[in-house]
SEDO-566378 format. One record per residue (C-alpha): residue number from 0; residue in three letters; x, y, z. Coordinates in steps of 0.2 Angstrom, whole numbers. Layout:
PT|k|r|px|py|pz
PT|NUM|ALA|X|Y|Z
...
# end
This chain:
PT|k|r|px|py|pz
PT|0|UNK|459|478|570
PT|1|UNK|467|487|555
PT|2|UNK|478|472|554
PT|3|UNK|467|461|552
PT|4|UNK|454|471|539
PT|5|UNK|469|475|530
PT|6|UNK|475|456|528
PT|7|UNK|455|450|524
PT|8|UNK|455|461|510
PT|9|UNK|472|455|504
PT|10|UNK|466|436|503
PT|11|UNK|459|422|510
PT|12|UNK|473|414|512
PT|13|UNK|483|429|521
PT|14|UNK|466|433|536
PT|15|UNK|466|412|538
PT|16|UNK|484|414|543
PT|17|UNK|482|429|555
PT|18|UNK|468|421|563
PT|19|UNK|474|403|566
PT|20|UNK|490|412|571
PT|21|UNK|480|425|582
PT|22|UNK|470|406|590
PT|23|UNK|487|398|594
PT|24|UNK|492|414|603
PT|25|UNK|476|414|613
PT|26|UNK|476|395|617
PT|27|UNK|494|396|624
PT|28|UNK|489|411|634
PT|29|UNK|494|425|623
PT|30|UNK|508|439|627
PT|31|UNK|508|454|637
PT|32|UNK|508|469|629
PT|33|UNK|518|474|640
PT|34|UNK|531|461|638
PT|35|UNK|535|464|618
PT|36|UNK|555|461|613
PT|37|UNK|568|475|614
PT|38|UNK|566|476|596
PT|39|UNK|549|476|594
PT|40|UNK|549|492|604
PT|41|UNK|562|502|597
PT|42|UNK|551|500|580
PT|43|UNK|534|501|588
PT|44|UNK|534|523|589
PT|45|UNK|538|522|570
PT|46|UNK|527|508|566
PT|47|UNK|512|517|573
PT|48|UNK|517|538|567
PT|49|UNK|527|532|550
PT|50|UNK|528|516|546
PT|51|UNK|534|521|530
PT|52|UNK|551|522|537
PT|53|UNK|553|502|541
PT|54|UNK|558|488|530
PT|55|UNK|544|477|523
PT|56|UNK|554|464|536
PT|57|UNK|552|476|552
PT|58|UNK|535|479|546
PT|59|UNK|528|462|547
PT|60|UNK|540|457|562
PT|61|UNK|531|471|574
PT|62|UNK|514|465|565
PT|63|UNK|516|447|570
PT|64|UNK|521|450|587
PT|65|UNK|506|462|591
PT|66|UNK|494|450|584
PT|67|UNK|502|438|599
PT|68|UNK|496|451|611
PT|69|UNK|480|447|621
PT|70|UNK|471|463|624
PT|71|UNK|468|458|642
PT|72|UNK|471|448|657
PT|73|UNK|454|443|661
PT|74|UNK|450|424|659
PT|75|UNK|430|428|654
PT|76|UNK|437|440|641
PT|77|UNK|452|430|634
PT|78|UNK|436|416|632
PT|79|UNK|426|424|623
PT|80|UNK|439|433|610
PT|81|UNK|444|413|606
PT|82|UNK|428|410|603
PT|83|UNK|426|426|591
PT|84|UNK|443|418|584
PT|85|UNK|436|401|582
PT|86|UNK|423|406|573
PT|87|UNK|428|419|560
PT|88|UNK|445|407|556
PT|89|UNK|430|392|553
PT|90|UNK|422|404|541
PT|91|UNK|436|409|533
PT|92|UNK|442|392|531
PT|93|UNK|424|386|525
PT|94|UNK|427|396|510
PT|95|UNK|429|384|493
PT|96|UNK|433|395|481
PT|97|UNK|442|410|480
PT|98|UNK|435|419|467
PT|99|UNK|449|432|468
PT|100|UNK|463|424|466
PT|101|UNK|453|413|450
PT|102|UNK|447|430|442
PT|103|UNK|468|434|444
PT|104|UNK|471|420|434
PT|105|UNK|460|422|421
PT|106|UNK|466|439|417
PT|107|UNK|483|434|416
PT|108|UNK|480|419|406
PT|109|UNK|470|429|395
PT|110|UNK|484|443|394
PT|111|UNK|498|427|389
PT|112|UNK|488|418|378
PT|113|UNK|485|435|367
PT|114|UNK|504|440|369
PT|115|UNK|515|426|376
PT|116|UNK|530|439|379
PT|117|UNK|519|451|387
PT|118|UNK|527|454|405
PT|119|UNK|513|456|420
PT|120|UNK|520|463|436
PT|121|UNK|509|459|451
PT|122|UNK|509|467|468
PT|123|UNK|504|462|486
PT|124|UNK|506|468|501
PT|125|UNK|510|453|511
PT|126|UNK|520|440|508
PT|127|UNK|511|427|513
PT|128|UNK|500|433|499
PT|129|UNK|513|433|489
PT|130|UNK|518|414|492
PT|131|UNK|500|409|491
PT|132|UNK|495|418|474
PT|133|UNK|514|408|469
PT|134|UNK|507|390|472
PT|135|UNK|490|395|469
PT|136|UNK|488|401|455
PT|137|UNK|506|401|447
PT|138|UNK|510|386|453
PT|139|UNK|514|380|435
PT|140|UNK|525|396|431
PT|141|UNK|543|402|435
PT|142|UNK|539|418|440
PT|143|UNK|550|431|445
PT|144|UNK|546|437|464
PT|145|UNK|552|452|475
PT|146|UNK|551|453|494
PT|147|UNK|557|460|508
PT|148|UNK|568|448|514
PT|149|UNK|579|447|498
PT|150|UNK|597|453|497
PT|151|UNK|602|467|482
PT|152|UNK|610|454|473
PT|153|UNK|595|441|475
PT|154|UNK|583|458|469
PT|155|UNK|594|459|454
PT|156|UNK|593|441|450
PT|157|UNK|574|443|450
PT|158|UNK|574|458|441
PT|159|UNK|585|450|428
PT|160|UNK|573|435|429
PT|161|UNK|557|446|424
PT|162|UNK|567|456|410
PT|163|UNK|570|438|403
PT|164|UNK|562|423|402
PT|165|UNK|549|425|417
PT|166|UNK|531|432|410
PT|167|UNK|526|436|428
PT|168|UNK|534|446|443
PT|169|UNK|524|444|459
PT|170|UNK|530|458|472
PT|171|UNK|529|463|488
PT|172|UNK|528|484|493
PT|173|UNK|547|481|493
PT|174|UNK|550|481|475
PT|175|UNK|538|499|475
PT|176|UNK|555|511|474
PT|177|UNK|572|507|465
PT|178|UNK|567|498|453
PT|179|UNK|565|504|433
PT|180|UNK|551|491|425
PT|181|UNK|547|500|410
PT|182|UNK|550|484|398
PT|183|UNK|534|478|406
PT|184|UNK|518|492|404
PT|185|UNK|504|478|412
PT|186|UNK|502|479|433
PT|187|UNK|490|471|444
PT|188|UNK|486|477|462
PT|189|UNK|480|463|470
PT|190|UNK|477|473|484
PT|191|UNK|479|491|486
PT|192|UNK|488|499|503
PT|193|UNK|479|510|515
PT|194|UNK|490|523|508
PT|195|UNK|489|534|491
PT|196|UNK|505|538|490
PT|197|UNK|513|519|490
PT|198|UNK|497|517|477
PT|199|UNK|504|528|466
PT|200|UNK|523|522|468
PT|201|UNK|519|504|463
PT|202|UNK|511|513|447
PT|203|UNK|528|522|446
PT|204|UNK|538|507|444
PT|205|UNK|531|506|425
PT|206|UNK|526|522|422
PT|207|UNK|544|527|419
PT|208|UNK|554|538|408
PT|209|UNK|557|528|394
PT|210|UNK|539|518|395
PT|211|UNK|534|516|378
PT|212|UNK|518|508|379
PT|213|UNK|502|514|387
PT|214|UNK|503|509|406
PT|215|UNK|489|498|410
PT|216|UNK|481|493|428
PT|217|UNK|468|484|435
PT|218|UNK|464|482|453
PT|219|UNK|456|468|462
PT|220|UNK|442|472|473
PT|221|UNK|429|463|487
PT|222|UNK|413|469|479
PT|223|UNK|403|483|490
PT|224|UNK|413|483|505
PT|225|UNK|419|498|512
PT|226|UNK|436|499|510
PT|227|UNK|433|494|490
PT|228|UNK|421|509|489
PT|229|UNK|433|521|494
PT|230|UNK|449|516|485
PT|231|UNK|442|514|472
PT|232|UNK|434|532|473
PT|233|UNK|452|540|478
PT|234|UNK|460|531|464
PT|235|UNK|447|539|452
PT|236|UNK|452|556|462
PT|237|UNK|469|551|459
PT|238|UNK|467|547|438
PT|239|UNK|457|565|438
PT|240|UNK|472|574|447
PT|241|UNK|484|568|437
PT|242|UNK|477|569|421
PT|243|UNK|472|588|428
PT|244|UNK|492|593|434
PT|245|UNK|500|582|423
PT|246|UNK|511|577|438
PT|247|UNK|521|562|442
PT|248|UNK|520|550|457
PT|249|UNK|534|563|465
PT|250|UNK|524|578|465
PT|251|UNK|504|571|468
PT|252|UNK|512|566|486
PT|253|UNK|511|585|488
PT|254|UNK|493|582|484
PT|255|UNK|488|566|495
PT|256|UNK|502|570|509
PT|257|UNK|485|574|522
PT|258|UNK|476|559|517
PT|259|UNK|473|548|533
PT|260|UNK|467|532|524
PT|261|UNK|470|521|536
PT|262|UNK|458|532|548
PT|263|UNK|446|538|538
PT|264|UNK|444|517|534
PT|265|UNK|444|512|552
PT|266|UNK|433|527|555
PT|267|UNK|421|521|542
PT|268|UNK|419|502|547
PT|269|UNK|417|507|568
PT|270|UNK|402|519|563
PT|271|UNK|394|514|550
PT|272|UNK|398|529|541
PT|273|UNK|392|528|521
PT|274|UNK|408|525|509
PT|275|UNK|402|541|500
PT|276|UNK|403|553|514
PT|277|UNK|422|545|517
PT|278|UNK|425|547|500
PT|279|UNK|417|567|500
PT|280|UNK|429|571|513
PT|281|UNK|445|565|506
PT|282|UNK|439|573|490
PT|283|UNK|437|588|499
PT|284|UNK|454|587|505
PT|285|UNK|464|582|489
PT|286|UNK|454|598|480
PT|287|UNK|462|609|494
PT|288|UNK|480|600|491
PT|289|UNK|477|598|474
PT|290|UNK|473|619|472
PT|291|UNK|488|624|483
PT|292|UNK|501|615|473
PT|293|UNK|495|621|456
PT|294|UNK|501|637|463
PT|295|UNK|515|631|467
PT|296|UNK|515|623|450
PT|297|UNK|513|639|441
PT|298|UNK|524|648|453
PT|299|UNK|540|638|454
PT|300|UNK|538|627|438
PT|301|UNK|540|612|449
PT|302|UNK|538|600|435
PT|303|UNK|557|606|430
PT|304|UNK|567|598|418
PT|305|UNK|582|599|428
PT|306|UNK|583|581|434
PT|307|UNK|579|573|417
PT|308|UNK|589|561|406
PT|309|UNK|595|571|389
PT|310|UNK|584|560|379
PT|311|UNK|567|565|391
PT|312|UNK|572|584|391
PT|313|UNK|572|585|373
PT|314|UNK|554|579|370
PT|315|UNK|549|590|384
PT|316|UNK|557|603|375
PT|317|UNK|548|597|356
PT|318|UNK|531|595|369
PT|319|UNK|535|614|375
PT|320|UNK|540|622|357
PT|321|UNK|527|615|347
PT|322|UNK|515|624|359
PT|323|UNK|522|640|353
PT|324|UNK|524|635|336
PT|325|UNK|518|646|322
PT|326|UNK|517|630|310
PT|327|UNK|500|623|312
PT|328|UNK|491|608|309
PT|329|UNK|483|615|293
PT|330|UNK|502|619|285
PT|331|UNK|507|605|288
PT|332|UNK|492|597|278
PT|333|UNK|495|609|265
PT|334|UNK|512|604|263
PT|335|UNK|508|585|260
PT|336|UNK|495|588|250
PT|337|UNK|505|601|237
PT|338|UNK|517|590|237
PT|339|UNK|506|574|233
PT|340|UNK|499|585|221
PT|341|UNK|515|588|210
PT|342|UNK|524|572|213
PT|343|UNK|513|558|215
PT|344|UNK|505|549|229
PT|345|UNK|489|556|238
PT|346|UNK|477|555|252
PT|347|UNK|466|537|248
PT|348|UNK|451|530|259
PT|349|UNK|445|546|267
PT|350|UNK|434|545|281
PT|351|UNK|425|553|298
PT|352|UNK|439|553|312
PT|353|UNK|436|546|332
PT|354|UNK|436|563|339
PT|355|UNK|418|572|340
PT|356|UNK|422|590|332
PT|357|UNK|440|579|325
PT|358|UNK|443|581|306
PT|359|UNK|446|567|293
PT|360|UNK|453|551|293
PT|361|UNK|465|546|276
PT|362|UNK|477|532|271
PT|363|UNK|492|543|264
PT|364|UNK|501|537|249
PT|365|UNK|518|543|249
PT|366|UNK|527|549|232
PT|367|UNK|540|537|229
PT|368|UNK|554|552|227
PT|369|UNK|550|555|247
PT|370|UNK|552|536|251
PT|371|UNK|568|529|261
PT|372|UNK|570|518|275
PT|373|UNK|562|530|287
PT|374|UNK|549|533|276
PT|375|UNK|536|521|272
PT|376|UNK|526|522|255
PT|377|UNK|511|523|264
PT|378|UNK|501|526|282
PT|379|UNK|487|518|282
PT|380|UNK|475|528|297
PT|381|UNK|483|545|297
PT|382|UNK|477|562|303
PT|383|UNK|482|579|302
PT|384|UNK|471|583|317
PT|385|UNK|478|582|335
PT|386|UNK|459|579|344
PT|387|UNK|457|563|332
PT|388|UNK|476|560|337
PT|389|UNK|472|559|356
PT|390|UNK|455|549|353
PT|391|UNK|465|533|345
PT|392|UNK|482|534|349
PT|393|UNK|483|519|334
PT|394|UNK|481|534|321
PT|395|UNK|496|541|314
PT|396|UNK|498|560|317
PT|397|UNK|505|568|303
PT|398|UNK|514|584|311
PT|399|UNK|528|595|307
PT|400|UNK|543|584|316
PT|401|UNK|534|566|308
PT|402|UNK|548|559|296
PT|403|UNK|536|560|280
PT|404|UNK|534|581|282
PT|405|UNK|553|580|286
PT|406|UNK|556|570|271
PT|407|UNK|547|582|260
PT|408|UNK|553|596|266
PT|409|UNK|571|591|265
PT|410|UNK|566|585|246
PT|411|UNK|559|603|241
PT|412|UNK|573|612|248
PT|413|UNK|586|598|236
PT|414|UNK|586|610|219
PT|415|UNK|595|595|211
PT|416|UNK|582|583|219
PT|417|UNK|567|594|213
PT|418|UNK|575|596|196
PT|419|UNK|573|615|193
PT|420|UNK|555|614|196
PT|421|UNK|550|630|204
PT|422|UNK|535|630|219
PT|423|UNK|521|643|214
PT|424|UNK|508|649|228
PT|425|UNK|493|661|221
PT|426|UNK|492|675|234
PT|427|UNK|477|684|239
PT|428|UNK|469|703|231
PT|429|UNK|478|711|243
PT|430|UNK|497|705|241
PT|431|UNK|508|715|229
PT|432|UNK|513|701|217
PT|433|UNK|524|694|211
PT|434|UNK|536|690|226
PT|435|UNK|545|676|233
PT|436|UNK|540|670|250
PT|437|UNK|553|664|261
PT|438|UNK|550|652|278
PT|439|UNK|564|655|292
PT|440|UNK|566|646|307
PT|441|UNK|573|661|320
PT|442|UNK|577|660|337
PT|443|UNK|591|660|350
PT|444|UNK|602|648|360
PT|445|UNK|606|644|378
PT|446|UNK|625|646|382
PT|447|UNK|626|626|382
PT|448|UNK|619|627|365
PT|449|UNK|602|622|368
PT|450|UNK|586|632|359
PT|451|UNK|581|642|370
PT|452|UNK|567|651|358
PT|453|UNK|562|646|339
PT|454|UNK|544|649|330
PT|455|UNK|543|650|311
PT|456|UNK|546|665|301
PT|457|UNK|538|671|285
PT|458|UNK|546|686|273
PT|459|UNK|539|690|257
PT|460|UNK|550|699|246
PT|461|UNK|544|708|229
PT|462|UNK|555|712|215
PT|463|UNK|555|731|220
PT|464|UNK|561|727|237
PT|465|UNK|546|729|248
PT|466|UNK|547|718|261
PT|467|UNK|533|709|273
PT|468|UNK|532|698|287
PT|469|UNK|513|698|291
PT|470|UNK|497|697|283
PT|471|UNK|503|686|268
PT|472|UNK|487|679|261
PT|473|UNK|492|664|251
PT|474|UNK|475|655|242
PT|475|UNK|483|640|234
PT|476|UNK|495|633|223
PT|477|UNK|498|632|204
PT|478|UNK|501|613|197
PT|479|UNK|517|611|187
PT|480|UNK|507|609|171
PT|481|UNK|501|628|176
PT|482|UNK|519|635|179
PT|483|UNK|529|633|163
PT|484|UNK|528|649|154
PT|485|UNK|521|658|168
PT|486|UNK|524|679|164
PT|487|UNK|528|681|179
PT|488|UNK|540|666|184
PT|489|UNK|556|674|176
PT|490|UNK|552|693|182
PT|491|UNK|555|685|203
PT|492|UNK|566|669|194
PT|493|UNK|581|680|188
PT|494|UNK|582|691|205
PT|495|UNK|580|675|216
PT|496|UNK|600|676|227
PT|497|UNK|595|698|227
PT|498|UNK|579|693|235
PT|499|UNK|584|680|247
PT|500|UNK|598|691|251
PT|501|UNK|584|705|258
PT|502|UNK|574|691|265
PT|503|UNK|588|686|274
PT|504|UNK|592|703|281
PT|505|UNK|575|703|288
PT|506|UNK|577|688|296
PT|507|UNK|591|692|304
PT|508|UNK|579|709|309
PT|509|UNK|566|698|319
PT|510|UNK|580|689|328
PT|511|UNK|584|704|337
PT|512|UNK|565|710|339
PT|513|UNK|566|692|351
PT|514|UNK|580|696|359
PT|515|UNK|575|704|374
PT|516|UNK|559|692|376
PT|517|UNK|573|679|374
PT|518|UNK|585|685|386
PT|519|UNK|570|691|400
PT|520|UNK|561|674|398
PT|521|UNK|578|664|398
PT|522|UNK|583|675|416
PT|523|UNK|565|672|423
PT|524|UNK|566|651|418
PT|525|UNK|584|650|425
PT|526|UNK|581|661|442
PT|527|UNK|566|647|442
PT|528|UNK|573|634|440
PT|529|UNK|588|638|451
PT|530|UNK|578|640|465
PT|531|UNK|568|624|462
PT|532|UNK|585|613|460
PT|533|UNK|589|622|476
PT|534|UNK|574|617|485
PT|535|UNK|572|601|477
PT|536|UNK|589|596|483
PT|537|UNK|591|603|500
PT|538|UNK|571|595|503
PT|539|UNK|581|578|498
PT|540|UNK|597|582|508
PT|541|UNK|588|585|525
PT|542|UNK|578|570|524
PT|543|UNK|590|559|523
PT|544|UNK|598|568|537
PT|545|UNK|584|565|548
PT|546|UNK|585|548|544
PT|547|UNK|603|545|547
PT|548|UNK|601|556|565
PT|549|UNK|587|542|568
PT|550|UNK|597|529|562
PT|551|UNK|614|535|573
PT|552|UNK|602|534|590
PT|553|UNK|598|517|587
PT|554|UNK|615|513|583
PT|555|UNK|621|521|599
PT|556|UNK|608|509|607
PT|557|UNK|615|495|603
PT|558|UNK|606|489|585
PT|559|UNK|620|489|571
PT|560|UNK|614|500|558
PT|561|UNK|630|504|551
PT|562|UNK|628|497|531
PT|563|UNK|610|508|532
PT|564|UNK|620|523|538
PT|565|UNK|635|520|527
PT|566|UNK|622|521|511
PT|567|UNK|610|535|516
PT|568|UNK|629|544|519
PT|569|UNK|633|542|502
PT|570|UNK|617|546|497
PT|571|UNK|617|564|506
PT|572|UNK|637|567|497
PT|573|UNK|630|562|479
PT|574|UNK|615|575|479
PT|575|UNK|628|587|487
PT|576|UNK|639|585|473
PT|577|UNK|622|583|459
PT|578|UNK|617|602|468
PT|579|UNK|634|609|465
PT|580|UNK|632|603|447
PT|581|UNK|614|610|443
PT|582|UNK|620|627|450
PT|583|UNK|634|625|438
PT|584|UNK|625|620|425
PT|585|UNK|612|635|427
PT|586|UNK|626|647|425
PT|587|UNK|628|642|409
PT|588|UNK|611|640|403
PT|589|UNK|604|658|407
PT|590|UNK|617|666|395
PT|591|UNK|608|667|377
PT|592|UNK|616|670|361
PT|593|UNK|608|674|342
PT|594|UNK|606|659|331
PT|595|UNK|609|660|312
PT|596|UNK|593|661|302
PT|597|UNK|588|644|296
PT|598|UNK|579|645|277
PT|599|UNK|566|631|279
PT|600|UNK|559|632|260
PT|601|UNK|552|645|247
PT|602|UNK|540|651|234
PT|603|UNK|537|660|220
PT|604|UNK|519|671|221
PT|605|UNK|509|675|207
PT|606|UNK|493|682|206
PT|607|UNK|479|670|207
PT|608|UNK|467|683|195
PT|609|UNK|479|685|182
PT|610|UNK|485|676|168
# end
């Protein structure tokens, strides 16, 4: 019965299949259960506890020969199930159109004739699905196409094939692990597996490190049935969980591991239960999952960095240090707009952002001084404001690391570039003035030389040498037409190395005030982290174990499984050797060592209610 919901829902052309098969069986007396092949059998306790563990192949061979049994022996009985048969296969046959596979086309021809390079991938979960949807709809295509029955080398053609000229992958749950297909960001779920977990999976083939584009999915539904109500509700669950843990497809298994969907399904369709009670129940125990490994989460840090590619760790660590960054939005906007101010250039076409409490929208026009080939002349669309920034992801969000607040920073710090022209801040009633106000960037670094702790730094330094690192209330800026003459330009002017000297003694005095919160929060990561590697790899390791102990009794019994075990062998020695050089590598990275004041820019401060 599952086999067959499963297969209506997949298409017409897949539940015609299965029932005509399933009416031949019956006409030419059907097997005996009790009768299946040798290999049947050795597959069937997997099939029905974790079918996760077969092939796609093994799969679909145990599937075809139980739909061949007859479910008994009495004649009356076998009767009337061919007459159920007859009927429900004339039904399906009497179906004209397949509104399903046309709404399928539609989309992707809509998608092509937008962007004829866009690249669509396309899963199923059956392959005669898979070669219907190929004659069918893309009959006038050279598509790419991914099933179980494919060798590595004919995968790799495939995947070659979709990279390159093909616009369209279709693909069977075999192509839902080991392969990388972030070039394409567009997937189409055809139909959806009674399983959350293999949902999420096909979602991870795009959704890689290294995606660049915003993933985009759409799945294909029977309107109101049953089994459409309630995936569709747990995919919603799924989109809220995620977006709530930030988590990837490897860690929201944690969440949906006690998920049952194939029962709670079945459950719903003998019954007559309401979709919205399934859906309340496995809601309920996704929230309970979902609560349990955010303490874990907090706990263990299980979204760890250790496994990531160098390029990925350093925007996790950008991600992580801008959080903790003392630079915010509103210096940043200062910034550009002193220095549009003195050189040129200026923020045009200002407007209400997307974001409800967000702030402006501005074209920004670039000083030509700060323009290079990274730097355009202008951004049209920009913000300062990270809630406008999330809104429209089209907006270009002006932050400290965007290569325009580089640029310009880079340019102030260039005396030969800037000409001898001094910056002049104003400071507040309550700053001793003048002074000269320096910006550090302090912090300390890992044993491998990675950053291990950096904020931003202020020291304000008056002629007398009174020094200050908090409360510095600046109000503004003077215009260079304001500085020239200034009484009290040349009084902090001609003491300028003295006073960067001090400031740079006291820079060097807040690098040791971090130094035990840099050493203690390095100690507490790395003891983390070590014992997340630990457990992430000795999870993997036994695993595979299992499998090869399972795999070596069906050896022994006769089925020649020696190129599987020979791979999951090598598997279990290259995650031994990958431990042994995260512990290494740990080692190093809990030792933390000082880092060299960095002077970022500086400025002279006047009194504003002077002169």
């Amino acid at each position: 019965m599952v086999l067959y919901q499963k297969r209506l829902v997949s298409s017409i052309y897949a539940i015609q299949q299965s029932l005509r098969n399933r009416m031949e069986s019956i006409k030419a007396g059907g097997a005996d259960p009790g009768n299946l092949s040798p290999v049947t059998k050795s597959l069937l306790d997997e099939y029905r506890e974790d079918p996760e563990m077969l092939t796609e192949a093994q799969r679909e061979h145990v599937e075809e020969e139980l739909g061949g049994a007859v479910a008994s022996g009495d004649p009356e009985k076998i009767e009337e199930e061919l007459s159920i048969v007859r009927d429900l296969y004339n039904q399906a046959k009497a179906i004209q159109v397949d509104s399903k596979a046309e709404r399928l086309r539609e989309y992707v021809e809509g998608i092509l004739e937008e962007d004829p390079d866009e690249k669509i991938l396309i899963f199923t979960e059956y392959t005669d699905t898979l070669e219907y949807l190929k004659g069918r709809v893309f009959g006038d295509r050279d598509i790419a196409e991914i099933y179980g029955d494919l060798s590595q080398s004919q995968r790799q053609q495939q995947f070659k094939k979709f990279e390159g000229p093909a616009n369209v992958m279709l693909a069977t749950d075999a192509a839902r692990e080991g392969l990388n297909l972030q070039f394409a960001h567009i997937m189409v779920n055809y139909d959806l597996p009674w399983n959350p977990t293999r949902i999420d999976q096909r979602i991870g083939r795009l959704h890689r490190y290294g995606q660049e584009e915003t993933v985009e999915i759409r799945n294909l539904f029977f309107k109101d049935t049953r089994e459409s109500i309630i995936l569709e509700r747990l995919l919603e669950k799924i989109d809220e969980i995620e977006e709530t843990l930030g988590m990837s497809s490897d860690v929201l298994g944690l969440v949906l591991e006690d998920i049952d969907l194939e029962e709670q399904i079945m459950s719903a369709l003998a019954t007559g239960q309401s979709p919205d009670a399934v859906v309340d129940d496995l809601e309920a125990i996704a929230e309970d999952q979902e609560e349990a490994v955010r303490r874990v989460d907090e706990e263990l840090l299980i979204r760890d960095k250790f496994d990531l590619s160098k390029e990925d760790r350093d925007i996790l660590d950008i991600v992580e240090e801008s959080a903790a960054d003392t630079v915010s939005d509103e210096d940043v906007e200062y910034l550009v707009r002193t220095v549009c101010q003195e050189f040129g250039g200026g923020l045009e076409n200002v407007r209400p952002g997307p974001a409800k409490d967000g702030d402006d929208v501005f074209d920004l026009v670039v000083p030509d001084r700060i323009t290079s080939e990274n730097v355009a002349s202008r951004y049209d669309g920009a913000t300062f404001d990270r809630e406008n920034a999330l809104a429209d992801e089209n907006l270009e969000f002006i932050t400290l690391d965007h290569p325009v607040v580089q640029a310009m920073m880079a340019y102030c710090l260039d005396t030969d570039a800037v000409g001898g022209q001094t910056a002049v801040l104003t400071g507040g009633e309550e700053l001793k003035t003048p002074g000269l106000l320096c910006h550090y960037r302090i912090g300390y670094l890992s044993g491998s030389g990675d950053t291990v702790t950096e904020k931003l730094a202020q020291v304000y330094v008056t002629p007398d040498g009174t020094t200050k690192t908090e409360n510095i209330h600046i109000t503004g800026g003077l215009p260079s037409s304001a500085i020239d003459g200034h009484p009290s330009l040349g009084t902090v002017t001609a003491q300028a190395e003295q006073l960067v000297s001090k400031a740079d003694d006291v820079a060097w005095e807040l690098i040791d005030d971090l130094a035990q919160e840099a050493r203690t929060d390095r100690e507490r990561e790395v003891r983390i982290r070590r014992e997340h590697a630990k457990n992430y790899f000795e999870y993997r390791i036994e695993d595979l174990e299992e499998r090869i102990e399972q795999f070596e009794k069906r050896d022994r019994a006769g089925e020649d499984m020696s190129a599987v075990l020979a791979k999951h062998r090598s598997e279990v020695a290259e995650l031994r050797d990958k431990k042994n050089a995260e512990m290494a590598r740990l080692d190093g990275e809990e030792q933390v060592v000082p880092d060299e004041p960095d002077l970022v820019n500086m400025a002279v401060v006047v009194d504003a209610f002077k002169n």
